[in-house]
C-alpha positions as CSV (number, residue, x, y, z in Angstrom):
1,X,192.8,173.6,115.5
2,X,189.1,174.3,114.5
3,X,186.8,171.1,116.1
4,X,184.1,169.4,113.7
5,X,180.7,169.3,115.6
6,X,178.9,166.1,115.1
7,X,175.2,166.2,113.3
8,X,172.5,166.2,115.7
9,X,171.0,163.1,116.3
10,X,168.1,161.6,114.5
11,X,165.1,160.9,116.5
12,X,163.3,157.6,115.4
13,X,159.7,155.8,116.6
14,X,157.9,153.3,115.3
15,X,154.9,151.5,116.3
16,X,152.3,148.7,115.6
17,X,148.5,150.7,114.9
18,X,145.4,147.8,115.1
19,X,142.9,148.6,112.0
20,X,140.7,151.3,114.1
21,X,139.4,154.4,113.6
22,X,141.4,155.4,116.6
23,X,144.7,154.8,115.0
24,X,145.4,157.9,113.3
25,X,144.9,159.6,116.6
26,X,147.4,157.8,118.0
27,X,149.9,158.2,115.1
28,X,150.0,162.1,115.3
29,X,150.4,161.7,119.5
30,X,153.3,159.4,118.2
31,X,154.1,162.1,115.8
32,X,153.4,164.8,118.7
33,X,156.0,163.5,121.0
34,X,159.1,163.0,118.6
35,X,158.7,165.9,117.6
36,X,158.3,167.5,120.5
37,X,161.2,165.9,122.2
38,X,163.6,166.8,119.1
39,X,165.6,169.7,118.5
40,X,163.6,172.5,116.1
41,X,161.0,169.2,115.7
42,X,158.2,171.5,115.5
43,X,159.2,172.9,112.7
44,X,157.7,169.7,110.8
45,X,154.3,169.5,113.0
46,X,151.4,171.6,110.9
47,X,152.1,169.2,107.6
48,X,153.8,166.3,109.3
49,X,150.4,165.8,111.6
50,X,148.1,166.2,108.8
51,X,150.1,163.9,106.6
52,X,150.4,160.9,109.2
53,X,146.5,161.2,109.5
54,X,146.0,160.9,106.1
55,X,148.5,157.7,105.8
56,X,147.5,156.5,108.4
57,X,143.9,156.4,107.4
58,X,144.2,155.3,104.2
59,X,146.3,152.4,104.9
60,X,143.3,151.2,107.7
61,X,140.5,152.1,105.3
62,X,142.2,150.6,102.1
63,X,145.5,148.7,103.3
64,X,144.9,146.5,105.8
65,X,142.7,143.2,105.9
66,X,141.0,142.6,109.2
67,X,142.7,140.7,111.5
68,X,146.2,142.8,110.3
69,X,147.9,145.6,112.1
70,X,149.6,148.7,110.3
71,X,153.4,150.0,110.8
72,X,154.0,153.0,111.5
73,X,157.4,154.3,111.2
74,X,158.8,158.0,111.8
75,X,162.1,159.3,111.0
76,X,163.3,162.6,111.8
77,X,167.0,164.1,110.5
78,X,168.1,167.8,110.6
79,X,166.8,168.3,107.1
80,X,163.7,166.1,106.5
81,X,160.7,164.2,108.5
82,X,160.0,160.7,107.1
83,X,156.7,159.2,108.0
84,X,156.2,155.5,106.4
85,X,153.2,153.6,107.0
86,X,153.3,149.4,106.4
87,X,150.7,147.6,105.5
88,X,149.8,144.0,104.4
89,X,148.5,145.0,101.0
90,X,150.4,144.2,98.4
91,X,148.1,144.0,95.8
92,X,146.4,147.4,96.4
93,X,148.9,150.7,95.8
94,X,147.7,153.8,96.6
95,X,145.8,155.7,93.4
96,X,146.0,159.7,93.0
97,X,142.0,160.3,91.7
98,X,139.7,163.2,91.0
99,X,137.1,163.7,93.3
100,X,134.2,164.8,92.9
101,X,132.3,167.5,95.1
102,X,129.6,165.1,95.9
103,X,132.6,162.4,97.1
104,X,133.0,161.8,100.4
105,X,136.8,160.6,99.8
106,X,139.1,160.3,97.9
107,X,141.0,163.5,98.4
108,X,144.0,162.1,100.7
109,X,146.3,161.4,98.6
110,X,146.1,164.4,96.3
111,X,147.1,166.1,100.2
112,X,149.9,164.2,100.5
113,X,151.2,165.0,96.9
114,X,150.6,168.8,97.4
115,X,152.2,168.7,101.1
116,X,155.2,166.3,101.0
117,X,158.5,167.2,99.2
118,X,158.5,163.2,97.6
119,X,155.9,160.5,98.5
120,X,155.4,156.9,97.5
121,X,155.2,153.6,97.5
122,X,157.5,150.2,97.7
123,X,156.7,146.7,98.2
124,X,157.2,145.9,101.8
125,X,159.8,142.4,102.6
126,X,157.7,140.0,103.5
127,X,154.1,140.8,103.0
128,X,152.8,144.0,101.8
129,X,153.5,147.7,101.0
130,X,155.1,150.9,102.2
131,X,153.8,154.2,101.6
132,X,155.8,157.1,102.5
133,X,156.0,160.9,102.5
134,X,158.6,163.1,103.6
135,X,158.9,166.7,104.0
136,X,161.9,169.0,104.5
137,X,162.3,172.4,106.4
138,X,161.5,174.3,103.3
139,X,158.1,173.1,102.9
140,X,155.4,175.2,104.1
141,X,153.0,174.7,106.3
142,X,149.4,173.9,105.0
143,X,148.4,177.4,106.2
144,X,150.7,178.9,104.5
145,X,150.2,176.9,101.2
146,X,146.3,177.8,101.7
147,X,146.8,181.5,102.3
């Protein structure tokens, strides 16, 4: 009699981030630890780090009245790395634009298109948004989509 091995288990964090320059810090330590404390995590760290920054960031510079806080939720399987960032922003959905070489921003967004396997955003119950990426263990690093 052959015995069936159960998947292995799916790490989860989530945490409140006040509307600071200091929270996307925080979000990759968040990031950091799950994955550190999972299973072949690492494998997720190069893209999922720069992704949560970017999320992050944009959902404090463009997401988030003052006053609010931002979500952040992280959910790791054995085939994919979720990172979803709540906001209080309904009215404002994320924008994929060309910047310019002068432009200090607006480049973010066209990362997280180029480095997540799917990305989006859905209207958050209650008040606001959710913008997500994930990314699976095929993706590539972002040194190895630069090289």
């Amino acid at each position: 009699m052959s015995e069936i091995t159960a998947p292995p288990p799916v790490a989860r964090a989530d945490c409140w981030l006040p509307r600071s320059h200091r929270s996307p810090v925080e979000a990759r330590r968040r990031l950091e630890k799950l994955l550190a404390d999972a299973p072949d995590g690492q494998r997720f760290a190069d893209t999922g780090l720069l992704l949560v920054s970017e999320l992050v960031t944009n959902a404090i510079t463009h997401g988030t009245p003052p006053g609010n806080r931002v979500l952040l939720v992280l959910d790791l399987t054995p085939v994919r790395l979720r990172i979803e960032v709540h906001d209080a922003r309904a009215d404002r959905e994320p924008v994929l634009r060309s910047a310019g070489a002068e432009d200090e921003c607006g480049r973010g967004l066209i990362l997280v298109k180029s480095l997540s396997s799917r990305w989006g955003c859905c209207p958050r119950v209650g008040v606001g948004k959710i913008v997500w990426a994930e990314i699976g263990p095929d993706d590539l690093t972002a040194g190895e989509r630069a090289a």
